[in-house]
GULO-591623 format. One record per residue (C-alpha): residue number from 0; residue in one letter; y, x, z. Coordinates in pm, 1 decimal. Example, Ala and Ser with C-alpha at 12.3 -4.5 7.8 and 13.67 -1.06 7.14 Angstrom:
BEGIN
{0 A {-450.0 1230.0 780.0}}
{1 S {-106.0 1367.0 714.0}}
//
This chain:
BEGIN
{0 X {8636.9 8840.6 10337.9}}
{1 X {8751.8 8630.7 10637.3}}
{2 X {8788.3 8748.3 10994.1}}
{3 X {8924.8 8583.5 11321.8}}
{4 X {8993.4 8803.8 11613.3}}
{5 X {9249.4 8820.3 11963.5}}
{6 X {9474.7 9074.1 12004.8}}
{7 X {9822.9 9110.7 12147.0}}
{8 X {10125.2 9079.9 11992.9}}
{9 X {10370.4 9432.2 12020.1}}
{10 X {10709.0 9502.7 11882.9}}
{11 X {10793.3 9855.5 11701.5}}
{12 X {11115.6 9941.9 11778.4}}
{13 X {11145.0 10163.5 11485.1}}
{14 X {11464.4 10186.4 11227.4}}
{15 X {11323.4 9842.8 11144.0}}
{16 X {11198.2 9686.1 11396.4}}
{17 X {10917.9 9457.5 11360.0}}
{18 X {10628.0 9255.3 11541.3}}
{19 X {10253.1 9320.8 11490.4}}
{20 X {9906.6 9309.1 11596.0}}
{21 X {9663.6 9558.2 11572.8}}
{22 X {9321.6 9496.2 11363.1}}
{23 X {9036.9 9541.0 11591.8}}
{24 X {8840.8 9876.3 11455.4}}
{25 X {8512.8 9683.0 11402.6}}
{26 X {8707.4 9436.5 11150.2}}
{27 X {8870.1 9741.4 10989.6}}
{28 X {8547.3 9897.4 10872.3}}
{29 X {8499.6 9568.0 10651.8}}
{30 X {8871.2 9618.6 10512.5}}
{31 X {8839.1 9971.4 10433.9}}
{32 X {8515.1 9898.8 10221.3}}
{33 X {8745.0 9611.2 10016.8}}
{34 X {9047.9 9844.2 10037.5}}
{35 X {8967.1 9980.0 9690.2}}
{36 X {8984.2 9677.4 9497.5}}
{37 X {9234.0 9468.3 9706.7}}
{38 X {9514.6 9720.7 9790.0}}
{39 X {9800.7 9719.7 9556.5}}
{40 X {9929.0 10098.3 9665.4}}
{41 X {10068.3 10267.0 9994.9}}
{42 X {9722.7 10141.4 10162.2}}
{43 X {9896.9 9788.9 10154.6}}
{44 X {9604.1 9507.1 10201.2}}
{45 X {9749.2 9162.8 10060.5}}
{46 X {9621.9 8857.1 10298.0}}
{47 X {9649.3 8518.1 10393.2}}
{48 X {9685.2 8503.7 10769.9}}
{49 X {9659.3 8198.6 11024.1}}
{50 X {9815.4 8225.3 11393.3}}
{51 X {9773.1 7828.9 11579.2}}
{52 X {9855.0 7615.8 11266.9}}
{53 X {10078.1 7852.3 11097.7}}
{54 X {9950.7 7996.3 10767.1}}
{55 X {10173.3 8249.9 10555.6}}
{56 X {10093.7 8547.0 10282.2}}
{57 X {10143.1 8927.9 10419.0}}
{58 X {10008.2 9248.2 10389.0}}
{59 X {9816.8 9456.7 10630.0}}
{60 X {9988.7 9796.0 10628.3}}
{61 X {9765.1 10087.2 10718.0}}
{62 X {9821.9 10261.0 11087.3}}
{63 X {9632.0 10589.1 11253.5}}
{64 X {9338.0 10479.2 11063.4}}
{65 X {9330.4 10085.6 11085.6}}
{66 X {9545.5 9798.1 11005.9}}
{67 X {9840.2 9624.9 11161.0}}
{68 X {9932.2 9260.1 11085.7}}
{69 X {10300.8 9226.5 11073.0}}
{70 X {10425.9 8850.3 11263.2}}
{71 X {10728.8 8718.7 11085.7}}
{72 X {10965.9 8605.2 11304.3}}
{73 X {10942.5 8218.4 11137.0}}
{74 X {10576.8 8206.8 11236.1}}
{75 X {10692.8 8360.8 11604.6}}
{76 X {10906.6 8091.0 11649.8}}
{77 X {10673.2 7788.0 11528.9}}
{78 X {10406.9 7916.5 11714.8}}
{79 X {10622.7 7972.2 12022.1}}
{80 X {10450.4 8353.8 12063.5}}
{81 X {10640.2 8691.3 12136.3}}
{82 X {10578.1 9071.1 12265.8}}
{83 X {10284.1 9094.3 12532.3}}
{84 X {10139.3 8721.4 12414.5}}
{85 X {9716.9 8768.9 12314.2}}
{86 X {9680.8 8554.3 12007.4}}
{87 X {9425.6 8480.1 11775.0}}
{88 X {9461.0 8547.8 11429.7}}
{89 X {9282.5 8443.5 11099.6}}
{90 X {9283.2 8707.9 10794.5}}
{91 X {9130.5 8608.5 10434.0}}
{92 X {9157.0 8866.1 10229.0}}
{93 X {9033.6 8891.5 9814.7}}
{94 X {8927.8 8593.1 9767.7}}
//
């Protein structure tokens, strides 16, 4: 499955604080019908994401019924993105 979509980038200030986006809901129903064969536990969806011309392996980790897509800092940096910025992001996931 591939999907592209634009969402902005916020920052969970948790106990480990981290940077995400948040799945749109209408790409989400297409995850949860792969989530059976692609997650490997927790509700942990493995994928190869693209932000600009930065590619990297994550997982999508499962939030109030959708997805978030963590942003390592390294992409972050190369992409020249932070809190508050709308960027578009590329998922491929089982394949």
């Amino acid at each position: 499955m591939q999907a592209s979509f634009s969402a902005e980038i916020w920052y969970w200030r948790g106990p480990s604080p981290w940077f995400f986006v948040s799945v749109p809901p209408d790409v989400c129903v297409h995850i949860h019908e792969l989530s059976s064969e692609v997650s490997y536990g927790w509700g942990m969806i493995p994928a190869a994401v693209r932000i600009g011309s930065t590619d990297y392996p994550t997982a999508l980790w499962p939030k109030d019924g959708g997805y978030i897509v963590p942003i390592k800092t390294i992409v972050r940096r190369a992409e020249k993105v932070d809190e508050g910025d709308e960027i578009t992001v590329r998922l491929t996931i089982g394949e």
